[in-house]
PDB file of N, CA, C and O in Angstrom:
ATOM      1  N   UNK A   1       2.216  -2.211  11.761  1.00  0.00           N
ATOM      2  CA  UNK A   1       2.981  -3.398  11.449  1.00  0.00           C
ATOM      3  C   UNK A   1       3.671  -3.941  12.707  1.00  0.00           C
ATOM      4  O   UNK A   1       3.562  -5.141  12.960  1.00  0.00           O
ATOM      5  N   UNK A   2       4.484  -3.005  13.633  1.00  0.00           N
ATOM      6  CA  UNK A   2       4.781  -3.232  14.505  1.00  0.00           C
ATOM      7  C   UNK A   2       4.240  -4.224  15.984  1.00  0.00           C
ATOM      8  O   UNK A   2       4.820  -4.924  16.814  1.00  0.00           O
ATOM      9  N   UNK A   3       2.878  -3.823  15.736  1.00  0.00           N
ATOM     10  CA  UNK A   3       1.708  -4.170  16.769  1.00  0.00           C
ATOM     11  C   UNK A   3       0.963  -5.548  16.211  1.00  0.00           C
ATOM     12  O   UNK A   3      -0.134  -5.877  16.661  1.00  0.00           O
ATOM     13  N   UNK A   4       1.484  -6.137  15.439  1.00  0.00           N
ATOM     14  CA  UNK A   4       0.831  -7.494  14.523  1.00  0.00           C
ATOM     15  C   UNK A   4       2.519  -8.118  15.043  1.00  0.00           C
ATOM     16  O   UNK A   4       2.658  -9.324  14.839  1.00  0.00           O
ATOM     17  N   UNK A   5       3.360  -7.623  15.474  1.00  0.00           N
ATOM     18  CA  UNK A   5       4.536  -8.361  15.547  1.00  0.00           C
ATOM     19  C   UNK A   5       4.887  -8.070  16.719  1.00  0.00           C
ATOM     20  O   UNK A   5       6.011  -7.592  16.566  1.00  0.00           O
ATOM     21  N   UNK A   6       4.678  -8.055  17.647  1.00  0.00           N
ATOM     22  CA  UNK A   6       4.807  -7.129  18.731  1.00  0.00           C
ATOM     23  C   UNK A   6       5.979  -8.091  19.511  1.00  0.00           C
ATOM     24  O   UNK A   6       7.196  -8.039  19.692  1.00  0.00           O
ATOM     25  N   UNK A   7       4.891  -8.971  19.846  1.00  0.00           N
ATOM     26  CA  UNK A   7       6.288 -10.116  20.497  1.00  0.00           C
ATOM     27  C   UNK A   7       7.734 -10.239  20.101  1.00  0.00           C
ATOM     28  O   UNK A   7       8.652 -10.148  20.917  1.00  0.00           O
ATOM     29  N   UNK A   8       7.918 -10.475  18.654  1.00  0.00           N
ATOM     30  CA  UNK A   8       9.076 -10.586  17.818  1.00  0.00           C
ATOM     31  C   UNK A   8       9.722  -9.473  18.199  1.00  0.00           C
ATOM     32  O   UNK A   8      10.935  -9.669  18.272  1.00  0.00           O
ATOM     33  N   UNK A   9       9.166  -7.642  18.654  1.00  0.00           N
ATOM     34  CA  UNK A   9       9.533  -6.887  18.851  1.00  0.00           C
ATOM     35  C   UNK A   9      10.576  -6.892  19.785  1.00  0.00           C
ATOM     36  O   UNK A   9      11.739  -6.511  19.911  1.00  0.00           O
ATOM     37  N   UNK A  10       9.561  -7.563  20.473  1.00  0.00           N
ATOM     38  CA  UNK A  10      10.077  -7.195  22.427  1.00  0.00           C
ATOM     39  C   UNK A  10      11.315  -7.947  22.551  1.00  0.00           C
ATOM     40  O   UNK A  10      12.233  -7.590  23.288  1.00  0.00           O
ATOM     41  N   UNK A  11      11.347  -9.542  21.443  1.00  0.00           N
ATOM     42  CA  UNK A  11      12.326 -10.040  21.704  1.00  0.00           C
ATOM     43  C   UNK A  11      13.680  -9.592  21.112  1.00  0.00           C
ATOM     44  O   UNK A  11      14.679  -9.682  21.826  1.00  0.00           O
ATOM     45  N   UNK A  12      13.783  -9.093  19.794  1.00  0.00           N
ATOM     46  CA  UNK A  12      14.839  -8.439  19.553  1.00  0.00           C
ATOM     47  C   UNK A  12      15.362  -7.278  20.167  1.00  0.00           C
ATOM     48  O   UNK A  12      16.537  -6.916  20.215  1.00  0.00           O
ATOM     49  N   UNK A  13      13.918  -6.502  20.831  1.00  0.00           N
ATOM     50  CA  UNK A  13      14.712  -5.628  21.625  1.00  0.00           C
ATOM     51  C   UNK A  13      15.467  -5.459  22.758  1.00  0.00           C
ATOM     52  O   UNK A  13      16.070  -4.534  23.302  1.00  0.00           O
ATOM     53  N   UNK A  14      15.198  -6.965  23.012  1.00  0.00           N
ATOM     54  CA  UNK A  14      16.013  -7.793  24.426  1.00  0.00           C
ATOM     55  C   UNK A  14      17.094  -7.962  23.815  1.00  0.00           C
ATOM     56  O   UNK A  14      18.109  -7.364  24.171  1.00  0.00           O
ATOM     57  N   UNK A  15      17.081  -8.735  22.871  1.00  0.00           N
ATOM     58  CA  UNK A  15      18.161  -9.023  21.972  1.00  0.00           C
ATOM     59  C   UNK A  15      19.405  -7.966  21.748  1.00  0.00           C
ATOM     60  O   UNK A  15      20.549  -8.390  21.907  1.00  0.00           O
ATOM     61  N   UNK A  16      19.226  -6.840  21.447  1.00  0.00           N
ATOM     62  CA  UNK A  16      19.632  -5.228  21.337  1.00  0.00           C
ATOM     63  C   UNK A  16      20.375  -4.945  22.443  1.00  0.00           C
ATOM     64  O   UNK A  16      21.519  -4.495  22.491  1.00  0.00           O
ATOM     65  N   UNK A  17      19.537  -5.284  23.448  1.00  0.00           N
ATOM     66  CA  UNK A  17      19.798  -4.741  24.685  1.00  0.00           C
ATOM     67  C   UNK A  17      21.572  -5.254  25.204  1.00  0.00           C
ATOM     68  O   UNK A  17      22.676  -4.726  25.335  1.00  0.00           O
ATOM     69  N   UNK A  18      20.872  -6.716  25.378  1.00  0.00           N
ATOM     70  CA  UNK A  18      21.580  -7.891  25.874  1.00  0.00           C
ATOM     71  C   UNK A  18      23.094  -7.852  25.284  1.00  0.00           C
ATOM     72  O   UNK A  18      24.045  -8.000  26.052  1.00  0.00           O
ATOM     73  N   UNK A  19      23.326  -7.596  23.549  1.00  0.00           N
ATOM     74  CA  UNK A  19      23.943  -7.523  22.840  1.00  0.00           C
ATOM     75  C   UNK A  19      24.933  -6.477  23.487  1.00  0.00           C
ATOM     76  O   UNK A  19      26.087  -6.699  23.851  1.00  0.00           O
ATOM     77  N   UNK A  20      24.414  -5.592  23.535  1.00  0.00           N
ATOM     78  CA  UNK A  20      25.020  -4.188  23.883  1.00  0.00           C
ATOM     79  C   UNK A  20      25.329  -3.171  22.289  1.00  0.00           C
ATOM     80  O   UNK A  20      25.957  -2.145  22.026  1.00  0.00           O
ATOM     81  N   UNK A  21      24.598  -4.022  21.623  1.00  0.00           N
ATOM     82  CA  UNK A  21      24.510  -3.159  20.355  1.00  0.00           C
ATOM     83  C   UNK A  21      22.901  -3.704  19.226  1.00  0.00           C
ATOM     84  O   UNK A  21      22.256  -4.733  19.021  1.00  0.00           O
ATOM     85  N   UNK A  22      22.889  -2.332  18.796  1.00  0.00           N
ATOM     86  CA  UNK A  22      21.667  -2.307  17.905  1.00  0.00           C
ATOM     87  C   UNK A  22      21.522  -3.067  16.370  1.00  0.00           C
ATOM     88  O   UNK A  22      20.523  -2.861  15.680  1.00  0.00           O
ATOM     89  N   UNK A  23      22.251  -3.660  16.072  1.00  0.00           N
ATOM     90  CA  UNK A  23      22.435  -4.761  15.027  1.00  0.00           C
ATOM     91  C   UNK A  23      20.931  -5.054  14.739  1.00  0.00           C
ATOM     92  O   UNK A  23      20.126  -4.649  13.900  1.00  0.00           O
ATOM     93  N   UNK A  24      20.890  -5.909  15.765  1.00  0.00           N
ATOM     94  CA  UNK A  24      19.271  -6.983  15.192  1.00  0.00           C
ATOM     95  C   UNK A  24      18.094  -6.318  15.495  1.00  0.00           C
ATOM     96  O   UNK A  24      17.040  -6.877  15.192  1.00  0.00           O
ATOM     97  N   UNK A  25      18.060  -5.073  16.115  1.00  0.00           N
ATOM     98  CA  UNK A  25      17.202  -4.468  16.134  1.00  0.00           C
ATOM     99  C   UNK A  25      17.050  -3.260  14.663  1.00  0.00           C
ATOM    100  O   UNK A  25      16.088  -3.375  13.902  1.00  0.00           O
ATOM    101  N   UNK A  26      17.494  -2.805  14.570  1.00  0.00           N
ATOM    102  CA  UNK A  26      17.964  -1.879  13.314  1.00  0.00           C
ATOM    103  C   UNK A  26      17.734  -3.153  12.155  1.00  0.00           C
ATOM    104  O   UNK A  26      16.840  -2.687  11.450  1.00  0.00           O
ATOM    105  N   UNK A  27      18.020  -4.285  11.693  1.00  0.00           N
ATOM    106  CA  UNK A  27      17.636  -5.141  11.094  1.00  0.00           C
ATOM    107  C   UNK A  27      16.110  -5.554  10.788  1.00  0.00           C
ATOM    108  O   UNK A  27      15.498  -5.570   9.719  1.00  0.00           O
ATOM    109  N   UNK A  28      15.550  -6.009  12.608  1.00  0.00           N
ATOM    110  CA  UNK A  28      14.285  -6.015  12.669  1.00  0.00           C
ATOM    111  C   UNK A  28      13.354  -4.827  11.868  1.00  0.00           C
ATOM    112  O   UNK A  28      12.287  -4.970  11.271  1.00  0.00           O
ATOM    113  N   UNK A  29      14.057  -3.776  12.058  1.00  0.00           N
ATOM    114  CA  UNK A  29      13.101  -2.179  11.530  1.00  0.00           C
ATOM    115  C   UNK A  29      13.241  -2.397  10.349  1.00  0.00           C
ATOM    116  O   UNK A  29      12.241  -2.200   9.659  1.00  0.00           O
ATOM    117  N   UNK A  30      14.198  -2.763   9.822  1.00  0.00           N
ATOM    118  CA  UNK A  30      14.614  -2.310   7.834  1.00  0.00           C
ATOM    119  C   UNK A  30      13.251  -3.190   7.544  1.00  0.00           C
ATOM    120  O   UNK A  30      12.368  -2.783   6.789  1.00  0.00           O
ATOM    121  N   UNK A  31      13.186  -4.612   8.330  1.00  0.00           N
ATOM    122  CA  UNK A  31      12.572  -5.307   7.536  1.00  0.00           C
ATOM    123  C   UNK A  31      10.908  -5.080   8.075  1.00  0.00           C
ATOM    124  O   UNK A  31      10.268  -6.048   7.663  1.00  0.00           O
ATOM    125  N   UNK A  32      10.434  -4.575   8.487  1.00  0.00           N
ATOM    126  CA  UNK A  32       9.293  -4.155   9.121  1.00  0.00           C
ATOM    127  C   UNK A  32       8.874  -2.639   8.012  1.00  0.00           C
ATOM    128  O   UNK A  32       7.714  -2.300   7.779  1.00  0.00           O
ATOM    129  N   UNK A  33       9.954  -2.010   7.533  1.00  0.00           N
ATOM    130  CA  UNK A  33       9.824  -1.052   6.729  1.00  0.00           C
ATOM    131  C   UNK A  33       9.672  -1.848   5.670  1.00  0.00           C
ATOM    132  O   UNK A  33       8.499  -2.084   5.382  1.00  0.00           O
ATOM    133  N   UNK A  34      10.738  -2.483   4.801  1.00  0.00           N
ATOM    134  CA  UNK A  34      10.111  -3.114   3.710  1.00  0.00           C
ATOM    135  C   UNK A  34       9.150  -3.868   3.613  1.00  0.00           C
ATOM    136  O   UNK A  34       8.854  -4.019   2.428  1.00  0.00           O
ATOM    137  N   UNK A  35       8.387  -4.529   4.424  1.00  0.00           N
ATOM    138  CA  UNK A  35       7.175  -5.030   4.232  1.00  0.00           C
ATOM    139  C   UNK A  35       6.177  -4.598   4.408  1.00  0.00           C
ATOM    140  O   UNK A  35       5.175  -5.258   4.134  1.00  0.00           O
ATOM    141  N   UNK A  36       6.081  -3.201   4.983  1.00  0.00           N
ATOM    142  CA  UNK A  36       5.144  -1.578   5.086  1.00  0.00           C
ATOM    143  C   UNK A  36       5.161  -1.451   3.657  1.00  0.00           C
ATOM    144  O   UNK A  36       4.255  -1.892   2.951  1.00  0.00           O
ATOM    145  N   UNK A  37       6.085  -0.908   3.256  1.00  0.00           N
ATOM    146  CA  UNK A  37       6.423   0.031   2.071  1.00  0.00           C
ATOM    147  C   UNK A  37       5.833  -1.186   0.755  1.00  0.00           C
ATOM    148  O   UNK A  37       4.954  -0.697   0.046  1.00  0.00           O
ATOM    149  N   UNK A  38       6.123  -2.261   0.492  1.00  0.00           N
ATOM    150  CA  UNK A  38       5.905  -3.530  -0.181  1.00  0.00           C
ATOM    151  C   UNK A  38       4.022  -3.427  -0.062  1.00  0.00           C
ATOM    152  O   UNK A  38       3.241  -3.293  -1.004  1.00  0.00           O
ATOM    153  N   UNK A  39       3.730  -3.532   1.258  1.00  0.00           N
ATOM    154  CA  UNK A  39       1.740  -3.347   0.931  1.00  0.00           C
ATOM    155  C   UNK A  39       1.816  -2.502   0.684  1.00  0.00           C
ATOM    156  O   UNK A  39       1.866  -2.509  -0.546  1.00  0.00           O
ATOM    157  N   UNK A  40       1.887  -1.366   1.107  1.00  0.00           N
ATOM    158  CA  UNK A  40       1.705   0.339   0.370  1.00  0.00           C
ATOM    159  C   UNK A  40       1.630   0.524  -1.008  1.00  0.00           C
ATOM    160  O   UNK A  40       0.706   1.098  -1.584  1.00  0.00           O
ATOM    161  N   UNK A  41       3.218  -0.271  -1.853  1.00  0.00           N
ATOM    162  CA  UNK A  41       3.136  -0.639  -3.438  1.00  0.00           C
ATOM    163  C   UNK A  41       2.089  -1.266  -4.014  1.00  0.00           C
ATOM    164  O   UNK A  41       1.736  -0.905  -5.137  1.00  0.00           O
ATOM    165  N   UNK A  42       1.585  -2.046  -3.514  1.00  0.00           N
ATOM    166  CA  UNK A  42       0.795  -3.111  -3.951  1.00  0.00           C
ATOM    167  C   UNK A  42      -1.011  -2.767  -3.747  1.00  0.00           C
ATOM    168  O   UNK A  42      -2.019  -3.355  -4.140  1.00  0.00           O
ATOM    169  N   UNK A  43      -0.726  -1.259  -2.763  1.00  0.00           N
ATOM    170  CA  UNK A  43      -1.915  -1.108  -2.586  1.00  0.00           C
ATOM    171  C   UNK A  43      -2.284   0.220  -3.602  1.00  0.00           C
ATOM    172  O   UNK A  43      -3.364   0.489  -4.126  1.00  0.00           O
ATOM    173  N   UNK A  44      -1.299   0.770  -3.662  1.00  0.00           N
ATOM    174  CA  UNK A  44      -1.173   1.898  -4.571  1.00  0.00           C
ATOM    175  C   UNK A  44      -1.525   1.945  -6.281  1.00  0.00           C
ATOM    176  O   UNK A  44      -1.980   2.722  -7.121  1.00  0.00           O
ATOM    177  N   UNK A  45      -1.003   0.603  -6.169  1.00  0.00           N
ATOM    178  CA  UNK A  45      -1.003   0.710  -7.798  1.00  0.00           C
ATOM    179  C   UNK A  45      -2.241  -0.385  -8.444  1.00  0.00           C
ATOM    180  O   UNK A  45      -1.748  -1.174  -9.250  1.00  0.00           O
ATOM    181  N   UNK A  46      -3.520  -0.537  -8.262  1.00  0.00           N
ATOM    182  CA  UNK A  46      -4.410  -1.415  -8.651  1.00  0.00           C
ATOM    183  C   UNK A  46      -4.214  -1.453 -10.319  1.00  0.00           C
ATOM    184  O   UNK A  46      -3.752  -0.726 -11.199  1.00  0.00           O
ATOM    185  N   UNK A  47      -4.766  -2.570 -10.210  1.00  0.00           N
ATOM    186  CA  UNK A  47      -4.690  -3.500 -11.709  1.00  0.00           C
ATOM    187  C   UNK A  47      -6.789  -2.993 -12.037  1.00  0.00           C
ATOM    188  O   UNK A  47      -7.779  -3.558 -11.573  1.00  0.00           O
ATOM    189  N   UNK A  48      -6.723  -1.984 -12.815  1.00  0.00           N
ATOM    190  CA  UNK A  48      -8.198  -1.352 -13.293  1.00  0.00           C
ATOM    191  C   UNK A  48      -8.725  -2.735 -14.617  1.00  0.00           C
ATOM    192  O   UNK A  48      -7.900  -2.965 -15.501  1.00  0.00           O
ATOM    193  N   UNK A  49      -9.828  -3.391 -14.624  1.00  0.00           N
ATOM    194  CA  UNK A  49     -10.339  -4.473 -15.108  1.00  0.00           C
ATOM    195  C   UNK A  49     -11.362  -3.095 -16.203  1.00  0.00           C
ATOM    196  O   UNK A  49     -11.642  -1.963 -15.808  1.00  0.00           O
ATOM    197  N   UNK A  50     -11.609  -3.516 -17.163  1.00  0.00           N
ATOM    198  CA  UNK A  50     -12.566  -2.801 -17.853  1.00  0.00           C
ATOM    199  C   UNK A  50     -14.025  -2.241 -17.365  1.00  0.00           C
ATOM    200  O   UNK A  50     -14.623  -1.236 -17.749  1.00  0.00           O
ATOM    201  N   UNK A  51     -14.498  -3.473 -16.144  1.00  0.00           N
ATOM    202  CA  UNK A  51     -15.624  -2.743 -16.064  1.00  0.00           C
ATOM    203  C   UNK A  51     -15.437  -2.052 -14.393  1.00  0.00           C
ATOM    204  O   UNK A  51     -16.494  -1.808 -13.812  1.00  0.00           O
ATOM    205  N   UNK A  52     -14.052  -1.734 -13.612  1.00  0.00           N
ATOM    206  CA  UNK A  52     -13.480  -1.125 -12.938  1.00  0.00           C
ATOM    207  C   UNK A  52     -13.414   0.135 -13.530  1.00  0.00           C
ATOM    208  O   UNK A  52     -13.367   0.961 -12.619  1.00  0.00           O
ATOM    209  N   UNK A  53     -13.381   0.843 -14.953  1.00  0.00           N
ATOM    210  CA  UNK A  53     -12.890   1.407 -15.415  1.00  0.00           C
ATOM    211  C   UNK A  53     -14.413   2.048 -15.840  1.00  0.00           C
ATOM    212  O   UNK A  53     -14.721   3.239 -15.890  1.00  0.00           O
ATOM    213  N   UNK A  54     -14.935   1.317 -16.018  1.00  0.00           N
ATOM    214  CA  UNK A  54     -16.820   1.775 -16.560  1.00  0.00           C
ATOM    215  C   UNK A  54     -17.453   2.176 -15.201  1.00  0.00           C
ATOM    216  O   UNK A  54     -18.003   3.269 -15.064  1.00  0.00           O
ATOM    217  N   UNK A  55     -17.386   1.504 -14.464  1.00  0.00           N
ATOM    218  CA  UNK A  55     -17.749   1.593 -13.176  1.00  0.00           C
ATOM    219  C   UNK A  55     -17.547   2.664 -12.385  1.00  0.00           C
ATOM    220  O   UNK A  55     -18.500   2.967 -11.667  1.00  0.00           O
ATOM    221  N   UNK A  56     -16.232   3.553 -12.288  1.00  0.00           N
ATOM    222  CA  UNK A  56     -15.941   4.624 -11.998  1.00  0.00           C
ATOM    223  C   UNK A  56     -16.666   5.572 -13.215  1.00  0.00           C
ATOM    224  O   UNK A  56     -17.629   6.155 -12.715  1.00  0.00           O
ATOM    225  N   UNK A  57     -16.540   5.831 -14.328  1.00  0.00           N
ATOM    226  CA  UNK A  57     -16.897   7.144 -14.689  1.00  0.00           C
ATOM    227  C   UNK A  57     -18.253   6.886 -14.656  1.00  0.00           C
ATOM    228  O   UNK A  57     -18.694   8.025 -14.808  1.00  0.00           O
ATOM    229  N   UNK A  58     -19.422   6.002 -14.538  1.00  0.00           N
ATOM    230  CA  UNK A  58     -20.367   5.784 -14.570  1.00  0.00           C
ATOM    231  C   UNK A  58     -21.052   6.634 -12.773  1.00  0.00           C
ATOM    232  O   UNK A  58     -21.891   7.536 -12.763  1.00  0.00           O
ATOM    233  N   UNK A  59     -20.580   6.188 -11.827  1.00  0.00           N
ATOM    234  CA  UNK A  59     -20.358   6.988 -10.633  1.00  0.00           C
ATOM    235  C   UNK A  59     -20.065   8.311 -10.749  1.00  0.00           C
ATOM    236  O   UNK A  59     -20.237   8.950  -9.711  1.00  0.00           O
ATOM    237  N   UNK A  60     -19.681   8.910 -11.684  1.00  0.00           N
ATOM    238  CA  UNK A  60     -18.955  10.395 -11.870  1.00  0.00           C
ATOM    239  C   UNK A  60     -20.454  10.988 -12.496  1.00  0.00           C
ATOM    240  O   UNK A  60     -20.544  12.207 -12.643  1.00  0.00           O
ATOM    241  N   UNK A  61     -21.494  10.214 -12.821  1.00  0.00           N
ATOM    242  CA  UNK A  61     -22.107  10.718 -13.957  1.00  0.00           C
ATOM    243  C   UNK A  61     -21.845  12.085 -15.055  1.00  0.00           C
ATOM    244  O   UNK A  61     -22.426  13.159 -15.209  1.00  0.00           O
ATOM    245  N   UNK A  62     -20.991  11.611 -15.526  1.00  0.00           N
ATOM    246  CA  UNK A  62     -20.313  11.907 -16.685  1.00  0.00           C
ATOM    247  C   UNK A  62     -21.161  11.708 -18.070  1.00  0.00           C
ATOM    248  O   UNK A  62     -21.517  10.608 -18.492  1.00  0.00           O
ATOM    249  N   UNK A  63     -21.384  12.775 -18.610  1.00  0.00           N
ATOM    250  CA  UNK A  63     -22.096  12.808 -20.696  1.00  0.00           C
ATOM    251  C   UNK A  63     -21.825  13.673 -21.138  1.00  0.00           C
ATOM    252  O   UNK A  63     -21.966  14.788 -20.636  1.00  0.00           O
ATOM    253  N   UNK A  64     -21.149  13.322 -22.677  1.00  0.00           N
ATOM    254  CA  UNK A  64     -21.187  12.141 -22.896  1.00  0.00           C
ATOM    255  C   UNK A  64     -19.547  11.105 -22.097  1.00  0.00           C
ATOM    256  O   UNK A  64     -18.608  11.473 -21.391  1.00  0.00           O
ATOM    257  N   UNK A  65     -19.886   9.947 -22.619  1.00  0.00           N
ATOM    258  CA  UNK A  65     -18.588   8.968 -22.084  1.00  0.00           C
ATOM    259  C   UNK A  65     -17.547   8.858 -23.018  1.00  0.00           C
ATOM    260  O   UNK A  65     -17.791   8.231 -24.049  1.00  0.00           O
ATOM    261  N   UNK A  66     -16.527   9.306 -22.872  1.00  0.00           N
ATOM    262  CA  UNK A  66     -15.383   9.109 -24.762  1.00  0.00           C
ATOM    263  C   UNK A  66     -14.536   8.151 -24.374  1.00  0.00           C
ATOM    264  O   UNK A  66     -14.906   7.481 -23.410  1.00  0.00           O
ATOM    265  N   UNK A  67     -13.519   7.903 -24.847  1.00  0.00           N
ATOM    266  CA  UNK A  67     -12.319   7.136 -25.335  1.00  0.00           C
ATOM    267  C   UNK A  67     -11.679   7.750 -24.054  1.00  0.00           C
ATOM    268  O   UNK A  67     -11.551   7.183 -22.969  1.00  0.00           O
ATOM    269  N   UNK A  68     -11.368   8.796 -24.326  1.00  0.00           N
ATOM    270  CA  UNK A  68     -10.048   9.533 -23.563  1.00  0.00           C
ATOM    271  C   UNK A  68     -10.931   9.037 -21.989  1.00  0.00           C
ATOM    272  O   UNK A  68     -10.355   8.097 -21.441  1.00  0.00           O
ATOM    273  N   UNK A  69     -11.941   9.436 -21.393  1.00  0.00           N
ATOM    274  CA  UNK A  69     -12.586   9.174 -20.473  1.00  0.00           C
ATOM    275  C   UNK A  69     -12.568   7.819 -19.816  1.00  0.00           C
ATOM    276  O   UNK A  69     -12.730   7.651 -18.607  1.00  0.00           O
ATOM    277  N   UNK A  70     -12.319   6.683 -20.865  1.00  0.00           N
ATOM    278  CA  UNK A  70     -12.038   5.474 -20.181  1.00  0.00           C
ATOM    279  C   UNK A  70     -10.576   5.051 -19.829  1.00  0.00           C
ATOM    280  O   UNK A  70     -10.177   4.441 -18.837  1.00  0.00           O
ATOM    281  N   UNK A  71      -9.695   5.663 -21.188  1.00  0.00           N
ATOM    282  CA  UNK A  71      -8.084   5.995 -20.901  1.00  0.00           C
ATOM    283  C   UNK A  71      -8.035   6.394 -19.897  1.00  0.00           C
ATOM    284  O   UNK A  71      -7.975   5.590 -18.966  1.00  0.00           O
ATOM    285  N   UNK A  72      -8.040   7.645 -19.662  1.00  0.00           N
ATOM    286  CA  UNK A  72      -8.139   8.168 -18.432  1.00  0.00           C
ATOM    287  C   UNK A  72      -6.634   8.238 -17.631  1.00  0.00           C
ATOM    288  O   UNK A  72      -6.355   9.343 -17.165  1.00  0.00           O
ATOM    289  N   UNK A  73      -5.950   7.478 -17.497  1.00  0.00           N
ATOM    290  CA  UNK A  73      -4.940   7.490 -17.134  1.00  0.00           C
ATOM    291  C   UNK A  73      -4.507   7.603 -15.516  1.00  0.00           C
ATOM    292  O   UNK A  73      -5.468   7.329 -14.798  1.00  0.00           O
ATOM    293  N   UNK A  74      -3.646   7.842 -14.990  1.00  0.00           N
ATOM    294  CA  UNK A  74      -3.181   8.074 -13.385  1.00  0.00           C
ATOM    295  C   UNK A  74      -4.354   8.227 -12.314  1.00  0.00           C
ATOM    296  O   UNK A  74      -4.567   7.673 -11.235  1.00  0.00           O
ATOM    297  N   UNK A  75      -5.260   9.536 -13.300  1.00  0.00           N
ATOM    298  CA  UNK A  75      -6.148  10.095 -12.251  1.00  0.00           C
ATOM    299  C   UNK A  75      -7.206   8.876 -12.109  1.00  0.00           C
ATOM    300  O   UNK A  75      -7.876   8.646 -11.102  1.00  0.00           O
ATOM    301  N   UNK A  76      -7.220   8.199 -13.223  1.00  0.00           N
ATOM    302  CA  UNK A  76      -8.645   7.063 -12.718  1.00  0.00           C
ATOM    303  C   UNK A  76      -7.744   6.102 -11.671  1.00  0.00           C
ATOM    304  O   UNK A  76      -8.159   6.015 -10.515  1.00  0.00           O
ATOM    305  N   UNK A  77      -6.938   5.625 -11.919  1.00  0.00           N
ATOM    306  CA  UNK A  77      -6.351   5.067 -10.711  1.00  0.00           C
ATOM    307  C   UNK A  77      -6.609   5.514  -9.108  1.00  0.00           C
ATOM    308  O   UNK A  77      -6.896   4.833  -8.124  1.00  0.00           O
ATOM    309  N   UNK A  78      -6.418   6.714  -9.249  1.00  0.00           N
ATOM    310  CA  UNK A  78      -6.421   7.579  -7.627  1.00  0.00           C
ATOM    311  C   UNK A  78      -7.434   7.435  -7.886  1.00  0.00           C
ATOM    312  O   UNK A  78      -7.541   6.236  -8.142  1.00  0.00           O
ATOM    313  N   UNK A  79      -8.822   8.152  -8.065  1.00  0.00           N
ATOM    314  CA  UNK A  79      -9.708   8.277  -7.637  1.00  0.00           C
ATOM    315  C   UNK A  79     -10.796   6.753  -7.562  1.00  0.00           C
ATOM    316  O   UNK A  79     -11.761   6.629  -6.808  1.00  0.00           O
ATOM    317  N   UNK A  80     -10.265   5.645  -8.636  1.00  0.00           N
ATOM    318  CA  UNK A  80     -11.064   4.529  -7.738  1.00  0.00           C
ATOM    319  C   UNK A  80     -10.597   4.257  -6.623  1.00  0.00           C
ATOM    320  O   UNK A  80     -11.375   3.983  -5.710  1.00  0.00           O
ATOM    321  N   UNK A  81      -9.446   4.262  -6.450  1.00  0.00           N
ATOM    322  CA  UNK A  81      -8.455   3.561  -5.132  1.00  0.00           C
ATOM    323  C   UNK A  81      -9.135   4.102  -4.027  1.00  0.00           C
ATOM    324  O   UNK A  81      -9.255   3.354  -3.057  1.00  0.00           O
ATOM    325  N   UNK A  82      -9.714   5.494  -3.939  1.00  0.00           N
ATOM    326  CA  UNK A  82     -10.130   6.055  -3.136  1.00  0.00           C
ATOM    327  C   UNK A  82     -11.681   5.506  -2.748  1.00  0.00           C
ATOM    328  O   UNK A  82     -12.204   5.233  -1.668  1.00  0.00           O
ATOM    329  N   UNK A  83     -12.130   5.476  -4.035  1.00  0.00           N
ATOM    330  CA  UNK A  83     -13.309   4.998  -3.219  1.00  0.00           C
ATOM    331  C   UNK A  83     -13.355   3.310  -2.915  1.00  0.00           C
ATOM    332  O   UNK A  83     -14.416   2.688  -2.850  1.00  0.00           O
ATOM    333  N   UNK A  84     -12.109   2.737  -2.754  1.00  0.00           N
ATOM    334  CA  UNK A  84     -12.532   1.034  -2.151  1.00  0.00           C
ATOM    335  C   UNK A  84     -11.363   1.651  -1.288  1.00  0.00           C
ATOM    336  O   UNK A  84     -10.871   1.005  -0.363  1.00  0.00           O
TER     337      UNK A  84
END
């Protein structure tokens, strides 16, 4: 994240400097963390479409296919996430 912002970096850290205190730099970070942590959420938690959901246990070759198998729950989450 840092390295997509790099410039903005350098300048607050002038900024920091110049200041003689870490204010806007410590600022700069919080918000460089929350917008890490914010894709991370967003990457973590996919929205599974029905045939997202067929699609994985079909890959598992799995028989027979049940109910509970398309439920599935947490673990189908992780393990599609993994494979995209």
């Amino acid at each position: 994240m840092i390295s997509q912002t790099q410039k903005e970096y350098y300048e607050v850290l002038s900024q920091s400097d110049k200041a003689g205190k870490s204010t806007v730099f410590i600022e700069y970070m919080l918000k460089v963390i929350d917008e890490s942590l914010g894709q991370l959420l967003d990457f973590s938690n996919p929205t599974l479409s029905a045939e997202d959901r067929l699609e994985y246990f079909v890959s598992l070759g799995k028989a027979p296919f049940t109910r509970k198998d398309y439920i599935g729950g947490r673990v189908v989450y992780e393990r599609l996430a993994a494979l995209h």
